[in-house]
C-alpha positions as CSV (number, residue, x, y, z in Angstrom):
1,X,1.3,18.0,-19.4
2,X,-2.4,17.3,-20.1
3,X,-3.0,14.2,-22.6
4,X,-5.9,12.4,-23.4
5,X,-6.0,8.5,-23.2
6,X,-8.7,8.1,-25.9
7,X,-8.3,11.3,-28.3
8,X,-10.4,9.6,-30.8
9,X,-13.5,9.8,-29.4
10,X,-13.6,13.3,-30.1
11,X,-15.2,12.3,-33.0
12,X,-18.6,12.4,-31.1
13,X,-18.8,16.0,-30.5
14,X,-20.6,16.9,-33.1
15,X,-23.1,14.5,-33.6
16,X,-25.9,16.8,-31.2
17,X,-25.2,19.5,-34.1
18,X,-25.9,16.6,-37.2
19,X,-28.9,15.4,-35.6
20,X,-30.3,19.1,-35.0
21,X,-29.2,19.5,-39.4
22,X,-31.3,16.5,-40.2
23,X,-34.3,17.5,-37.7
24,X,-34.2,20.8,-39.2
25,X,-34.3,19.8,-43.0
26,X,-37.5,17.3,-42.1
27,X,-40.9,18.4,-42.5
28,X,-43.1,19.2,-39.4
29,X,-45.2,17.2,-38.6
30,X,-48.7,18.4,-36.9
31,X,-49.1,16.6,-33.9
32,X,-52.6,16.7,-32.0
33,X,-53.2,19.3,-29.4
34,X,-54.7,17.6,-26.4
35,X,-56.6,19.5,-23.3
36,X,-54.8,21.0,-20.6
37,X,-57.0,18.6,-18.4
38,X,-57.5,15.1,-20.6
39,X,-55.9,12.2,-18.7
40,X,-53.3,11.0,-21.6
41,X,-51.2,14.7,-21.1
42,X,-50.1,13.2,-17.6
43,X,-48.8,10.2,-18.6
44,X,-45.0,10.0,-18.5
45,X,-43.3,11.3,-21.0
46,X,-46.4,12.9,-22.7
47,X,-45.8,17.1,-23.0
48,X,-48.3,19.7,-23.2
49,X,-46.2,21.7,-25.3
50,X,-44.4,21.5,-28.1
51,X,-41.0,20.0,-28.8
52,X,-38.5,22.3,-29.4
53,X,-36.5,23.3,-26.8
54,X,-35.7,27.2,-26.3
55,X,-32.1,28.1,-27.6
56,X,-30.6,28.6,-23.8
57,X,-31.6,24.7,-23.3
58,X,-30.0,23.5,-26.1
59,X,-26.8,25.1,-25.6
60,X,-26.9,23.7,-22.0
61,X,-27.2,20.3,-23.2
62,X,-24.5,20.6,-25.5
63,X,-22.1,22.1,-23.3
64,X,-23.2,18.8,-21.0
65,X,-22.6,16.7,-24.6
66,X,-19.1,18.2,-24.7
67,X,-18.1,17.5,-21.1
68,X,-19.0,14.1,-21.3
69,X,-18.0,13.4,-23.9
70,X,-14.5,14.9,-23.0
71,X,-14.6,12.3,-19.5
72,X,-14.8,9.3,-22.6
73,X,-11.7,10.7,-23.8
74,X,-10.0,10.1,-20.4
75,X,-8.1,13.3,-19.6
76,X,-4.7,12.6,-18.3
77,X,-2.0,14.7,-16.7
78,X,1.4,13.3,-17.5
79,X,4.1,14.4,-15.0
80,X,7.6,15.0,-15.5
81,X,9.9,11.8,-15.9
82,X,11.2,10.1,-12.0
83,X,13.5,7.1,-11.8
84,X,11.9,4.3,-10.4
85,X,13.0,2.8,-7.1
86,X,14.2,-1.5,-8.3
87,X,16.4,-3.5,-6.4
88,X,17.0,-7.1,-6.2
89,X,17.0,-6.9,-2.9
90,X,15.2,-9.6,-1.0
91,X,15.3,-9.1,2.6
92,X,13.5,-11.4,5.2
93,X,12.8,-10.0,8.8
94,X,13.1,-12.7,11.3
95,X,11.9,-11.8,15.3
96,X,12.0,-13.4,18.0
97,X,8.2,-13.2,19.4
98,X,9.1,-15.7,22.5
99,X,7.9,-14.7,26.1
100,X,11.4,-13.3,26.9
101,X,10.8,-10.4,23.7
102,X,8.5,-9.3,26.9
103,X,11.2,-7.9,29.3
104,X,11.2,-4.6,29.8
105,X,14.4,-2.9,29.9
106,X,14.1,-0.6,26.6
107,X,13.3,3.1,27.7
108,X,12.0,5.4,25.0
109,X,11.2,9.0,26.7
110,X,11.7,8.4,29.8
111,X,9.3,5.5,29.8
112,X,10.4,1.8,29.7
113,X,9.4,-0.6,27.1
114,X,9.2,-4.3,26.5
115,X,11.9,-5.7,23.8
116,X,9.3,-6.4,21.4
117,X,7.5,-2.8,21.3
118,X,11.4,-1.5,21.0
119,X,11.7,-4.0,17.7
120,X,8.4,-2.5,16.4
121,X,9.6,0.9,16.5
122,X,13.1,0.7,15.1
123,X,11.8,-1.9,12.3
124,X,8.7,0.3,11.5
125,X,11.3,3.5,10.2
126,X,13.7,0.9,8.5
127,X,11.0,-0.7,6.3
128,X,10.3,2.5,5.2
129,X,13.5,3.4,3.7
130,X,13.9,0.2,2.1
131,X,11.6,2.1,-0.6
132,X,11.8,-0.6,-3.6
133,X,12.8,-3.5,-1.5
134,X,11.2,-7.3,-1.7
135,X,10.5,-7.0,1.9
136,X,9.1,-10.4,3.7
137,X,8.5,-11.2,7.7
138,X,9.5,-14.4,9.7
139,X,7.8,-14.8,13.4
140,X,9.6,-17.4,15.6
141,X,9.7,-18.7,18.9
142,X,8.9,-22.6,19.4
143,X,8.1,-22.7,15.7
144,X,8.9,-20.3,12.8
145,X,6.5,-19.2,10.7
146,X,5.6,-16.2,7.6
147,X,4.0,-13.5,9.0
148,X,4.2,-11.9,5.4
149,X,5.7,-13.5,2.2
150,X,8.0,-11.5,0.1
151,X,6.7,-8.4,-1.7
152,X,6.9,-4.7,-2.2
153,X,3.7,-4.1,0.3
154,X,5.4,-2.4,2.9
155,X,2.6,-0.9,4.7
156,X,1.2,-4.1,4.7
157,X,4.4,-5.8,6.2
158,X,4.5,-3.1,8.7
159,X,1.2,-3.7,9.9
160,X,1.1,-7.6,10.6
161,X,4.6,-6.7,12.5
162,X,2.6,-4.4,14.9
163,X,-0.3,-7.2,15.1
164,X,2.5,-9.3,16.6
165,X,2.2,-10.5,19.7
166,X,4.5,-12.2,22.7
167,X,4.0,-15.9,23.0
168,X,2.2,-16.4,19.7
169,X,4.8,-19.1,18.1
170,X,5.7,-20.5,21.6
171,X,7.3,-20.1,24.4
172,X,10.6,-21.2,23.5
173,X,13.3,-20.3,20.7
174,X,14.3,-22.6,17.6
175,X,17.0,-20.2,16.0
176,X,17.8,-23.1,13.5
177,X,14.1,-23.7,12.6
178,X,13.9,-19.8,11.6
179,X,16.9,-20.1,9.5
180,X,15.9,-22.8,7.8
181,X,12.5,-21.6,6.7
182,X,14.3,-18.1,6.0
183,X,16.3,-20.6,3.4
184,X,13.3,-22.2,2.1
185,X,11.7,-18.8,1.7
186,X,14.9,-17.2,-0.1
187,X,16.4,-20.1,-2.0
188,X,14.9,-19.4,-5.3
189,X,15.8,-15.9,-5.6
190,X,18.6,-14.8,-7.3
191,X,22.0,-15.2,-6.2
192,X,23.8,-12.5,-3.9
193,X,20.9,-10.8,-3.2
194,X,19.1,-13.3,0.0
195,X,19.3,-11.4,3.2
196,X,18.3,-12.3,6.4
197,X,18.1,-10.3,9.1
198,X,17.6,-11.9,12.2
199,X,16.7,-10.6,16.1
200,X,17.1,-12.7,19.1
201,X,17.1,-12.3,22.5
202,X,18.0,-15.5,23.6
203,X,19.4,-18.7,22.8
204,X,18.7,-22.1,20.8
205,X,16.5,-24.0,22.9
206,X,14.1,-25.9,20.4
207,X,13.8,-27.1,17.0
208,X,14.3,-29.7,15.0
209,X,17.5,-28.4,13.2
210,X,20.6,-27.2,15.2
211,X,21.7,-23.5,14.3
212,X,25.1,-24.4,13.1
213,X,23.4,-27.1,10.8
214,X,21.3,-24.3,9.5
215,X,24.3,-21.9,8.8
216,X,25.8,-24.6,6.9
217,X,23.0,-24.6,4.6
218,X,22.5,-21.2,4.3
219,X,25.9,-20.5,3.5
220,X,25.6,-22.8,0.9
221,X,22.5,-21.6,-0.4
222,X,24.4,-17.9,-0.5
223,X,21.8,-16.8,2.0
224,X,23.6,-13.7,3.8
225,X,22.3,-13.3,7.6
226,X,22.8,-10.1,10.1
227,X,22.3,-11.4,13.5
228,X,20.9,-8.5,16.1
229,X,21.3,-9.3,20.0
230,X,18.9,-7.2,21.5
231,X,18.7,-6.8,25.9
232,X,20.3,-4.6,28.3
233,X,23.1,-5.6,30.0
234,X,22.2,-4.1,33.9
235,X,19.0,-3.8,35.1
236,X,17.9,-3.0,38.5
237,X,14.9,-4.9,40.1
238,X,13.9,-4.8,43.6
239,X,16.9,-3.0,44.8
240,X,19.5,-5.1,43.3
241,X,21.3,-5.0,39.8
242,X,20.9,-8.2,37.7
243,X,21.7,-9.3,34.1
244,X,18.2,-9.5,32.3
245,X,20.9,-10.9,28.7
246,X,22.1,-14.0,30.7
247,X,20.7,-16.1,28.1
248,X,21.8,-14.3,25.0
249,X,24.2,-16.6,22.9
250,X,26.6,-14.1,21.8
251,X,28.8,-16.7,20.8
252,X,25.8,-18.7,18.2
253,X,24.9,-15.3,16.4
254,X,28.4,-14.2,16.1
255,X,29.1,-17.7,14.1
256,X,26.2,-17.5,12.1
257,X,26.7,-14.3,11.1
258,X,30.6,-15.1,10.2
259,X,29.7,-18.2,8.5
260,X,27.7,-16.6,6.1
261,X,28.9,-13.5,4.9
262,X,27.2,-11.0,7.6
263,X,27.5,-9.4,11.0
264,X,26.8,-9.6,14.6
265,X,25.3,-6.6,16.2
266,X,24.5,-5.7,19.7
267,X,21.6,-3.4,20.8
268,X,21.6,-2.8,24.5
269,X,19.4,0.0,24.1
270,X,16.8,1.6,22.0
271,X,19.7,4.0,20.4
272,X,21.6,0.8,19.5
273,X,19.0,-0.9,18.0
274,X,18.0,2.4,15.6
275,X,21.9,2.7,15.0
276,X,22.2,-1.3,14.0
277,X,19.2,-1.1,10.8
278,X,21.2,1.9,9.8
279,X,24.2,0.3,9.6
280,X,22.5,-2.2,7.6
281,X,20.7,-0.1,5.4
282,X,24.4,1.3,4.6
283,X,24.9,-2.8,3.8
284,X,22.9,-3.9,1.9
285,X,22.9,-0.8,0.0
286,X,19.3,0.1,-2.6
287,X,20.8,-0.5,-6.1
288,X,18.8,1.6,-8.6
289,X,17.9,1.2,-11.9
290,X,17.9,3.3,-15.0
291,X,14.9,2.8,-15.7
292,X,12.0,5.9,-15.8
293,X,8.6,6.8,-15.8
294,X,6.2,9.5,-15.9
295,X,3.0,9.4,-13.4
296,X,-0.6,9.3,-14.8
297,X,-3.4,11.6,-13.1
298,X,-6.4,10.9,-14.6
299,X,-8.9,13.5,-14.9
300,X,-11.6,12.3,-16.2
301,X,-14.3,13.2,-13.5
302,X,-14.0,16.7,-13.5
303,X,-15.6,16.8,-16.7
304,X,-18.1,13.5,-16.0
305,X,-19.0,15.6,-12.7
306,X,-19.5,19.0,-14.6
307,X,-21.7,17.4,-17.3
308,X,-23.8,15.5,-14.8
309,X,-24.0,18.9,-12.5
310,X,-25.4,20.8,-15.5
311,X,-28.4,18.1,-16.4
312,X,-29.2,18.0,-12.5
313,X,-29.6,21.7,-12.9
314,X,-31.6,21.4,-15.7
315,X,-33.5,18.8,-14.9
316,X,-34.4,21.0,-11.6
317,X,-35.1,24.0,-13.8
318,X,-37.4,22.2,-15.6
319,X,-39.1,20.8,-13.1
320,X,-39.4,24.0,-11.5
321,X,-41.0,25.2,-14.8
322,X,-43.4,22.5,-15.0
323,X,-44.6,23.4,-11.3
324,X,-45.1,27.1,-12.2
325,X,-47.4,26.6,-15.1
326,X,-49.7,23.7,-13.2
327,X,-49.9,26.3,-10.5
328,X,-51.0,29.2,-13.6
329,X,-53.0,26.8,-14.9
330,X,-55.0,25.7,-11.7
């Protein structure tokens, strides 16, 4: 449906046609009639001829009028009525960033991967479902810290996770210091609706607050926390099979997720790990609204764009004119 934002500006349409009424009831006025060659017919805005404009011009200039002043009016196409996407969901993304993220025993296509480029992958097609989400991203290894605070910017979100990089909190893992800043971050939200989903490979091995410490609190804070395990299990290196998980605390993220209302998962593979942010998209759920809208197109520049087309042209065409008749006149 075609609106227009300012309809009341039509009012200017016809003021071209009032000022040609009142030229055309004054009385002419003889003006003097200079030489084709005296000096003062060259100055800017001087003309040789007389002032009224042929009838083809001025019908030119007011269809220009008319288009313009048709953009002031802010043409508008209204679409049909969509629900809009709300949720009070607020989830926080924590990673693990710390050297071991770099082990590569992911394969995507035949080709093997580090842990980190797996997480990147997998997290890339689950923040785009979360359409309508408060999305926010934790970084952690020796220290935690917000890669991106809480908002509806996913593309954004999505690319400061693929500027992550392995090593850049540390070279160690402080599960409990995440946590707690995934607490801080998520304690003034409403209640039932703080989510943290966290993705280790490894254990607790610095910090300042233990893990279980940091469960405590979030339980108590109602902070909700899915715990992802991501490694193989068997990996073959020079010949022999080893366990490239050894240091995965299974047992930590399976408390932590208990404690507080969530769920342990356990991605071996790249199919796992797609499979686990499914699950918790089924979870944790998008809650809709009933609330509607229509989308606004404005339009405004076709006409702005047409008017000032047809004064270049005119403009060019009279230029052109002007050209012809110094050439005729020598």
């Amino acid at each position: 449906m075609l609106s227009l934002a300012y309809p009341w500006l039509l009012v200017l349409l016809p003021l071209p046609l009032l000022t040609m009424l009142r030229n055309a009831h004054q009385r002419p006025v003889q003006a003097p009639v200079l030489p084709v060659g005296h000096w003062i017919s060259g100055l800017p805005g001087v003309s040789r001829h007389g002032n009224a404009l042929p009838q083809w011009q001025r019908l030119v200039l007011l269809a220009a009028w008319s288009l313009l002043v048709l953009a002031l009016a802010r043409p508008q196409h209204v679409a049909e009525q969509v629900q809009m996407p709300v949720t009070g969901r607020d989830l926080l993304l924590a990673v693990d960033i710390s050297p071991s993220m770099d082990e590569r025993d992911m394969v995507v296509q035949g080709r093997t991967i580090n842990r980190l480029q797996a997480v990147k992958r997998v997290l890339r097609e689950f923040i785009s479902k979360r359409q309508g989400d408060r999305l926010g991203l934790l970084l952690f290894g020796s220290q935690p810290y917000i890669q991106a605070p809480l908002s509806f910017d996913h593309p954004t979100i999505n690319t400061l996770l693929d500027e992550a990089g392995i090593g850049m909190a540390g070279r160690a893992t402080a599960i409990g210091d995440a946590i707690g800043l995934a607490i801080k971050r998520l304690r003034e939200r409403p209640e039932g609706q703080r989510v943290v989903i966290l993705l280790t490979d490894g254990a607790n091995t610095a910090g300042e607050v233990s893990p279980d410490t940091a469960t405590d609190i979030a339980r108590d804070a109602g902070v909700r926390i899915y715990t992802v395990g991501i490694g193989a299990d068997t990996l073959i290196q020079r010949g022999r099979q080893v366990n490239p998980s050894r240091d995965l605390d299974e047992a930590l993220l399976n408390r932590i997720a208990d404690e507080t209302g969530g769920r342990y998962f356990r991605a071996r593979s790249l199919p796992e790990l797609e499979l686990i942010y499914d699950s918790i998209n089924q979870l944790e759920p998008i809650e809709l609204e009933g609330r509607f809208y229509r989308p606004v197109t404005d339009l405004f520049y076709w006409p702005a764009g047409g008017a000032a087309a047809i004064w270049l042209i005119l403009q060019l065409g009279l230029a052109g004119a002007a050209i012809n008749r110094e050439i005729r006149h020598g």
